[in-house]
SENUSE-164710 format. One record per residue: residue in one letter; z negated, y negated, x of N, C-alpha, C, O in turn. Coordinates in steps of 0.1 Angstrom, whole numbers, plus 5000, padded with zeros to 4 digits. Atoms other than C-alpha are relative to their C-alpha. Layout:
# residues N
aZYXZYXZYXZYX ...
This chain:
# residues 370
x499050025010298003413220499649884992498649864986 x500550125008298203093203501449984983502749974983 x498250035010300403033168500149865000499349764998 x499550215001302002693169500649954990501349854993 x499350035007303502663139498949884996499249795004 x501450105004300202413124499050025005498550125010 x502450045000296502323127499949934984500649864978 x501150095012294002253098499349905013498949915024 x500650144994292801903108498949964994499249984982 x500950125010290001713093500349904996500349805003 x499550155008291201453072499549875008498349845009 x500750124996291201113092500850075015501650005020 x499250024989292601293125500750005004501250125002 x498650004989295501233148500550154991499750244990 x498949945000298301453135501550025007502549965006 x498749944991300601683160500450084995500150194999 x499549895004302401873140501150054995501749964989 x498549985011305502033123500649944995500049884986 x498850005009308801943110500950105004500450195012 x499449854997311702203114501449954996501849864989 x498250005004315502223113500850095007500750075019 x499649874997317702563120501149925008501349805006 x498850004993320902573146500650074998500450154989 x499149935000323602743155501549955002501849835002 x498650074993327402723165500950104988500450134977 x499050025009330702833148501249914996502449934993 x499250105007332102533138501449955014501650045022 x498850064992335102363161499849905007499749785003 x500550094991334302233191500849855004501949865010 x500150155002334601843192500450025014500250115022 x499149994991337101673216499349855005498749784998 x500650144997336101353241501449995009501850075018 x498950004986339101233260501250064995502150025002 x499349874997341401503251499650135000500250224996 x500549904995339201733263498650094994497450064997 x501049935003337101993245498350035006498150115016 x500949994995333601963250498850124992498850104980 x500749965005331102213239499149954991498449864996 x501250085005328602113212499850104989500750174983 x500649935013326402273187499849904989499449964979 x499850135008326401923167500550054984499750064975 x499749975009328502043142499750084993500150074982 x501249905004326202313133499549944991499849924980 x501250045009323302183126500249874992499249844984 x499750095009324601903109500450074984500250044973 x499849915015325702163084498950114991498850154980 x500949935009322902373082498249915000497549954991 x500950115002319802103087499350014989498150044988 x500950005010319402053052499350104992498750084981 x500749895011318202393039498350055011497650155010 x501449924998314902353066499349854997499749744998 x500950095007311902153052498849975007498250055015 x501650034989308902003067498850064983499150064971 x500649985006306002133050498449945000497649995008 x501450005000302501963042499250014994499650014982 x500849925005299402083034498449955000497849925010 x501350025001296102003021499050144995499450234987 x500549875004293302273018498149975007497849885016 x501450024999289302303020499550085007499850195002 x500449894987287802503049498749985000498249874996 x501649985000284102613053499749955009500749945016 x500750034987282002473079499350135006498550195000 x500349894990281502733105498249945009497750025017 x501250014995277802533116499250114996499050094984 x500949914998275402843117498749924992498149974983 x501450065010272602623104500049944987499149874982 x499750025017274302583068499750124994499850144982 x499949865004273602963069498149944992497849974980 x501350025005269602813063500249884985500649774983 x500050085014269302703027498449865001497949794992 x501250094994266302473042500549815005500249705003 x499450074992268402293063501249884990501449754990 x499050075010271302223034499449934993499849814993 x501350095009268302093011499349845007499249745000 x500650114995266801833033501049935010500849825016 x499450114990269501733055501749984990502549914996 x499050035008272501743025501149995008501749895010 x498950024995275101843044501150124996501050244998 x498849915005278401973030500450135009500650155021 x499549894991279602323034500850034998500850155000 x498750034995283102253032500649855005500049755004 x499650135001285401993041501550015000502250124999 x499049985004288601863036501450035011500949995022 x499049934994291601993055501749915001502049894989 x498749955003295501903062500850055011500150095020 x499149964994298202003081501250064997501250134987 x498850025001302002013086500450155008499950215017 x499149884993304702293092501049994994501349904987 x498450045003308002363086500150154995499450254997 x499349905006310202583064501450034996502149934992 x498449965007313502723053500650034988500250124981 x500249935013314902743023501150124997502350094998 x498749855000316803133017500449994988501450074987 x499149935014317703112976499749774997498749704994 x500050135010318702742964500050014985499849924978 x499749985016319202872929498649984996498249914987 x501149965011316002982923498349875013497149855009 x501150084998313702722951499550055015499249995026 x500649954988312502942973500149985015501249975019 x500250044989311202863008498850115009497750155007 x500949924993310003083035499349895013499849805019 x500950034988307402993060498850095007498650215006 x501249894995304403113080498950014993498649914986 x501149925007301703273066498749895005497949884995 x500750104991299403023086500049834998498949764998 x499650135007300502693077499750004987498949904984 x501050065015299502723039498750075000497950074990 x501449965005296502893045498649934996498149865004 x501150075003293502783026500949874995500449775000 x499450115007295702513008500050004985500650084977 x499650045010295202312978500849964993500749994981 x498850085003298302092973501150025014500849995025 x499350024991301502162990501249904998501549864987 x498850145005304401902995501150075011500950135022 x499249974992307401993008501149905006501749864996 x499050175000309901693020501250085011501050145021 x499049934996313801803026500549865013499949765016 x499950094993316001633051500349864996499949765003 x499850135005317301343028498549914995498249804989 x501550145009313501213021499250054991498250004987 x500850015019312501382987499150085006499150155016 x501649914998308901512985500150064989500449994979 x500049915009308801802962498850064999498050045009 x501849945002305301992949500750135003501850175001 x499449844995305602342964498850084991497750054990 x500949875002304202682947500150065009501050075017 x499649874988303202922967499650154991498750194984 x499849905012304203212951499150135008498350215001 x501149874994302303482979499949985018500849975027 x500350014984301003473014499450225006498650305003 x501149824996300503833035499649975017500349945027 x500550094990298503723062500450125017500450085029 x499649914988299604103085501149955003501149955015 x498550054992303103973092499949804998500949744996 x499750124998302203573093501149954988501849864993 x498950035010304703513061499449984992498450054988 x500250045012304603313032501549934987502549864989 x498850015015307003242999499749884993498849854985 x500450215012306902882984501149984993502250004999 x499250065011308702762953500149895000499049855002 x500150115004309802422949501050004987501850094983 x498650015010311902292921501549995004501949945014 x499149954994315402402919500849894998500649834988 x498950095005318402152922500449925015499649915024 x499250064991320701982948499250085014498450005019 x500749914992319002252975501250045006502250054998 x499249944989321002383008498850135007497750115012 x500649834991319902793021500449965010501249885013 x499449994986320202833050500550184999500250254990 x499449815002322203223058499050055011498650005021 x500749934993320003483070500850115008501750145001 x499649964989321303693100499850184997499750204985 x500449914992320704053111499250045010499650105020 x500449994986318004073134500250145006500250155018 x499949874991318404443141501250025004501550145007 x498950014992321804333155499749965016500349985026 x500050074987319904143183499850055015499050135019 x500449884987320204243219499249885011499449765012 x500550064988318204133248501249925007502249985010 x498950114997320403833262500549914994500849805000 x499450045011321703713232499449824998498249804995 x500450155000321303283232499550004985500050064976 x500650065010319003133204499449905002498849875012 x500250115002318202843194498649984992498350064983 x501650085007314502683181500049854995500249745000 x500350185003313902413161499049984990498750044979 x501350085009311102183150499549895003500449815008 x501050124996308701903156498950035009497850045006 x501349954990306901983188499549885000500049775000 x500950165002304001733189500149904993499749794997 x499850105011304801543162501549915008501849795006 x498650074989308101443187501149944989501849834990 x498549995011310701463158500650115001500350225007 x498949845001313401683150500350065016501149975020 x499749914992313801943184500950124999500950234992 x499349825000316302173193500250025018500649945027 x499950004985315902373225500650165000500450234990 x499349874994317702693238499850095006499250065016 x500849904991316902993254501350154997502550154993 x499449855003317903403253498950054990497949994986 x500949855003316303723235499550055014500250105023 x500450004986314003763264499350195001499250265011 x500249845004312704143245500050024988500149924981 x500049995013312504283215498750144996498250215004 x501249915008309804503194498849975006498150075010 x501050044988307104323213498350014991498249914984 x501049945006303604453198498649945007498649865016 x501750084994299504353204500449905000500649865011 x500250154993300004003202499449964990499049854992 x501050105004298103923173498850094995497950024990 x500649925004295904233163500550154996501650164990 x500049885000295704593161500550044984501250144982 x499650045012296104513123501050004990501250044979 x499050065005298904363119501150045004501150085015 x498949945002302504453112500749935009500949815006 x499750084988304204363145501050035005500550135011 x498750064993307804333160500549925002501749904999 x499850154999307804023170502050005012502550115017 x499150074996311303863186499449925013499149805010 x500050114990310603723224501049895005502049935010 x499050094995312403413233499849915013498649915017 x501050114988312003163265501149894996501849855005 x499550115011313702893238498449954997497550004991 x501550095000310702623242499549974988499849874983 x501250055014308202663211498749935003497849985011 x501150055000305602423208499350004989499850044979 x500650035011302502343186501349884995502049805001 x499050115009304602163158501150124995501750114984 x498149885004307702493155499550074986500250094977 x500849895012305102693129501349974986501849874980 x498649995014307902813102501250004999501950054990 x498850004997310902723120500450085000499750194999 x498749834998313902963124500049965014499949855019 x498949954991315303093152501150014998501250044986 x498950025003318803063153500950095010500750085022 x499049954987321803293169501249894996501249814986 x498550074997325203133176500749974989501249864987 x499050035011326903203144499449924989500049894979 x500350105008324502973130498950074984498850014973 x500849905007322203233110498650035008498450065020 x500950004992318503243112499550155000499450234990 x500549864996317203543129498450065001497850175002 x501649994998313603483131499049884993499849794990 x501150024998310603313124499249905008498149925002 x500550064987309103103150498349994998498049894992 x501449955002305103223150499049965012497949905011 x501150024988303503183181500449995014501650025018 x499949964983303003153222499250065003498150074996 x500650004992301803293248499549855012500249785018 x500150114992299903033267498250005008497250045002 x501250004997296903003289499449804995498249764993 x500650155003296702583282500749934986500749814984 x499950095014298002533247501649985001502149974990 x499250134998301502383261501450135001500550215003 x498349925000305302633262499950025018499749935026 x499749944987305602833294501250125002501350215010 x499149895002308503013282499750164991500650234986 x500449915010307003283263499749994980498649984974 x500550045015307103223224500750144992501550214998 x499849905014307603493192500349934988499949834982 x499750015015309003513163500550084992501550154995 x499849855011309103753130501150025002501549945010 x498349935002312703923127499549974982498649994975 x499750045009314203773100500350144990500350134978 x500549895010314104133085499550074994499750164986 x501549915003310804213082499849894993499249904983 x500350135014310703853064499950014994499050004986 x499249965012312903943044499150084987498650044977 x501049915009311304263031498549964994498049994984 x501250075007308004063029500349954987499949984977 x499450125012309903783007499950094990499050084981 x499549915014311204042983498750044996498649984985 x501049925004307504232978499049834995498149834987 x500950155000305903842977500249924987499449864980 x499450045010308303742951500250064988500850014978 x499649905010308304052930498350044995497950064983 x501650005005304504102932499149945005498050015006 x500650074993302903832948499050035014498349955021 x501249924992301004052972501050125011502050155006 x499049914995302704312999499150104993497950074990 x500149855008302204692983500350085017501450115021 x499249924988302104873018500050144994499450194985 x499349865001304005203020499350125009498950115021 x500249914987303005523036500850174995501250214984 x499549885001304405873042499150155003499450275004 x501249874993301206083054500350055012499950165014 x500249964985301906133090498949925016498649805018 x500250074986300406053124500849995007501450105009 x499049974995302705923145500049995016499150075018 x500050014985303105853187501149975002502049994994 x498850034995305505723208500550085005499850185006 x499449874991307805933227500249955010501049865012 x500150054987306805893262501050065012502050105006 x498949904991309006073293499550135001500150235000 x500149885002306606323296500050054985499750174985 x500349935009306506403262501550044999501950154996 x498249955003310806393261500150115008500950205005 x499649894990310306643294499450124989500050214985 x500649875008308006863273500950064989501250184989 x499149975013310206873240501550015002502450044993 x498549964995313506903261501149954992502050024987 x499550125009314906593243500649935012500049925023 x498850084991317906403260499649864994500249774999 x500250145008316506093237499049935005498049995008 x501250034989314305823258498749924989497649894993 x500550065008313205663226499750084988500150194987 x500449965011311605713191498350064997497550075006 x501149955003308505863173499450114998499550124986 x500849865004306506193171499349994990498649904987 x500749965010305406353146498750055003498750175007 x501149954994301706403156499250094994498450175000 x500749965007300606523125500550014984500849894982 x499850015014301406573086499150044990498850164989 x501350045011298706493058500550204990501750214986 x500249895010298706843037500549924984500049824982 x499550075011300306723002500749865003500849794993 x499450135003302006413013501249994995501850084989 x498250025005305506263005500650095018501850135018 x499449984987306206383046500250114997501450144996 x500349835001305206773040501049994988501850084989 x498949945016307406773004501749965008502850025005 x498650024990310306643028500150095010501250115014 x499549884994310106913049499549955019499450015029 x500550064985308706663080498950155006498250234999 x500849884995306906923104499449955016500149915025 x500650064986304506823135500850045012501050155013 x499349974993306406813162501549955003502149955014 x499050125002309406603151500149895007499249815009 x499850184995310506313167501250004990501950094987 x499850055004311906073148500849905008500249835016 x499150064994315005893160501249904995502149855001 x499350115007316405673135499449974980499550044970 x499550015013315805543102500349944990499849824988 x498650125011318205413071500950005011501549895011 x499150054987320505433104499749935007500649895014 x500250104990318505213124499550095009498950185004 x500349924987317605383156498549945000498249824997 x501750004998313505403162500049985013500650065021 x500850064980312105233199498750084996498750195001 x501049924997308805363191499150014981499449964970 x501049975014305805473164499749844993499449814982 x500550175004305205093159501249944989501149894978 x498650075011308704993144499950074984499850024973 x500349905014308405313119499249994992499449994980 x500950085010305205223108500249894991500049884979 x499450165008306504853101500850034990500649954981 x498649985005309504993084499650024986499949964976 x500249935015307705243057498749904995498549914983 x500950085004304704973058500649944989500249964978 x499250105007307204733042501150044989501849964983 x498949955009309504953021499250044990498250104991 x500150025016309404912982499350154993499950254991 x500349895005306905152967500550064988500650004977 x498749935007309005472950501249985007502350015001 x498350004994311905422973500050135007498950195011 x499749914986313005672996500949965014501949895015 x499550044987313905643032500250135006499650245006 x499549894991316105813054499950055014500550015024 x500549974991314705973078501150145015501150265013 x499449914993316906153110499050035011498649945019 x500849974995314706363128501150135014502350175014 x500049914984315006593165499250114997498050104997 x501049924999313906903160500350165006500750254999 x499449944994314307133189501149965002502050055002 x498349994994317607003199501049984990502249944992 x498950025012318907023163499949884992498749864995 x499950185009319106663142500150054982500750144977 x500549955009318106693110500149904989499649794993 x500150185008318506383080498850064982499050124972 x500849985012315406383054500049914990499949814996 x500650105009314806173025498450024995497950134990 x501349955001311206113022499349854992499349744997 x500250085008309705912992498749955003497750025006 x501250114997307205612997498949974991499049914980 x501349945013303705692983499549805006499849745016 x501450074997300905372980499349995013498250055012 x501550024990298905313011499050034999498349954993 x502049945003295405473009500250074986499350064978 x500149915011296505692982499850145004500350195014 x500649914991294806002987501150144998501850104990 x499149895007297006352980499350054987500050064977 x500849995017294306452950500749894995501649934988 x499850085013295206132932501449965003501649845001 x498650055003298906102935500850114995500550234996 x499749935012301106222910501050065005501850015014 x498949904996303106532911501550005002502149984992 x498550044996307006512927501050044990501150154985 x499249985007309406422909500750184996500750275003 x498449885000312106722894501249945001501649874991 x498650015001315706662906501050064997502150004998 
């Protein structure tokens, strides 16, 4: 797994890296001859200016093992940082107020960020919060003459569905290349850790895409653009990228408390495999089991009971334990979520309110009265 949105460099070398600009169609297709020709032109000429190249300076440790000897540092005076930059690209989702999403990766370890739109201007960027489990980061610039770009639906997207990539592969220039939804909820690709439903595309990402959107047809970005698979570094058709909804929800917790707040509900959960749908005599091929429920949690005061599968929730239909996790990981602590559960054969709709992460049942405070 490699992410291509940036590299930290050493100041002084060769720079391959990021710029960015979103696609998409809609507009009225242009005539040559008489004759209607297809083109996505008119698009991105309209939405272009709300994506930003992003650069970055920042100070990184030296990883030599023999700085670990304070002997070594003394007599041979060799610094144990050095200086850093590197380029990526971003979007901007609120012109009013500045804001710019990117990857979590590209400002990391950064001391000065610059942001430069498409007309030329270099702007000083804040970065208001980075969460390094979903690759996402939230930058401020100053507000004024600024183009959003419109955010999409990704839990509309179906396997097939054309999208569009754009950025600066290899320091090339502005790129737009094409592809499908090649799968969706695609998991393990950067750690066991990390909060993961990535978006597959075989829309050619290179080093240089870090931060770009994904783009569907109507000209709305859907994703992210984070990483490849690659065994030599170089696009073989396999690239990822966040769902522009799980962004989202980062954005909002990034911008409201600088930091994500993960969510939890006290259960263990599992996928629901065929044999386990044969065992539980479930007509449903997808969703999550209930494997387990914490004694005092928010799951147990909802009425959750081991043995549950879980088959949608807020109305979004559940593929497996991985999405659900993501879902209450990222949902606003004190909210409630709607939970439609399988049980026995009967369907069930819970509301089940979102405790702290690592909050133990002794120290969380007693449920509401309604």
């Amino acid at each position: 797994m490699i992410r291509v949105c940036s590299a930290f460099v050493a100041i002084g070398a060769v720079l391959l890296m990021p710029a960015v600009l979103p696609a998409c169609a809609g507009a009225p297709i242009p005539e040559v001859s008489g004759a209607a020709v297809p083109s996505l032109a008119p698009t991105l000429a309209r939405i272009t200016p709300g994506v930003v190249n992003i650069a970055v300076r920042g100070r990184v440790k030296e990883q030599n093992p023999l700085l670990q000897d304070p002997v070594f540092r003394r007599f041979f005076n060799v610094p144990q940082e050095h200086e850093t930059q590197a380029t990526g690209s971003g979007v901007i989702v609120d012109a009013a107020q500045g804001y710019v999403l990117t990857n979590g990766h590209v400002v990391e370890n950064a001391t000065r960020i610059e942001v430069t739109t498409k007309d030329n201007r270099r702007l000083p960027a804040k970065l208001i919060g980075r969460d390094a489990d979903t690759d996402i980061a939230v930058l401020q610039v100053p507000p004024g003459n600024l183009t959003a770009v419109p955010m999409g639906d990704s839990d509309r997207l179906q396997v097939g569905d054309f999208v569009l990539a754009i950025g600066n592969p290899f320091g090339l220039g502005q790129t737009v290349t094409s592809g499908i939804v090649s799968a969706l909820g695609r998991t393990g690709i950067e750690g066991s850790e990390s909060y993961e439903d990535f978006i597959q595309t075989d829309a050619s990402i290179n080093p240089g895409n870090s931060g770009g959107p994904l783009v569907n047809l109507q000209g709305q970005c859907v994703g992210i653009n984070t990483a490849i698979l690659s065994p030599s570094g170089g696009n073989i058709g396999i690239g990822f990228a966040v769902p522009i909804n799980m962004a989202r929800r980062v954005m909002e917790q990034l911008i409201r408390y600088g930091e994500v707040k993960r969510g939890r509900i006290g259960v263990a959960i599992q996928d629901l495999t065929p044999d386990l749908a044969q065992a539980m005599s479930t007509a449903h091929t997808t969703g999550a089991v209930i494997a387990r429920v914490e004694p005092g949690s928010p799951a147990e005061r909802a009425g959750l009971h081991s043995g549950d599968l879980v088959v949608a929730i807020d109305g979004v239909p559940v593929r497996s334990g991985t999405q659900l996790r993501n879902v209450i990981g990222l949902t606003q602590i004190g909210e409630d979520v709607s939970l439609t559960v399988d049980r026995r054969g009967a369907e069930h709709v819970l509301q089940v309110r979102v405790d702290p992460a690592g909050q133990t049942a002794a120290a969380r405070p007693r449920p509401r009265q309604r």
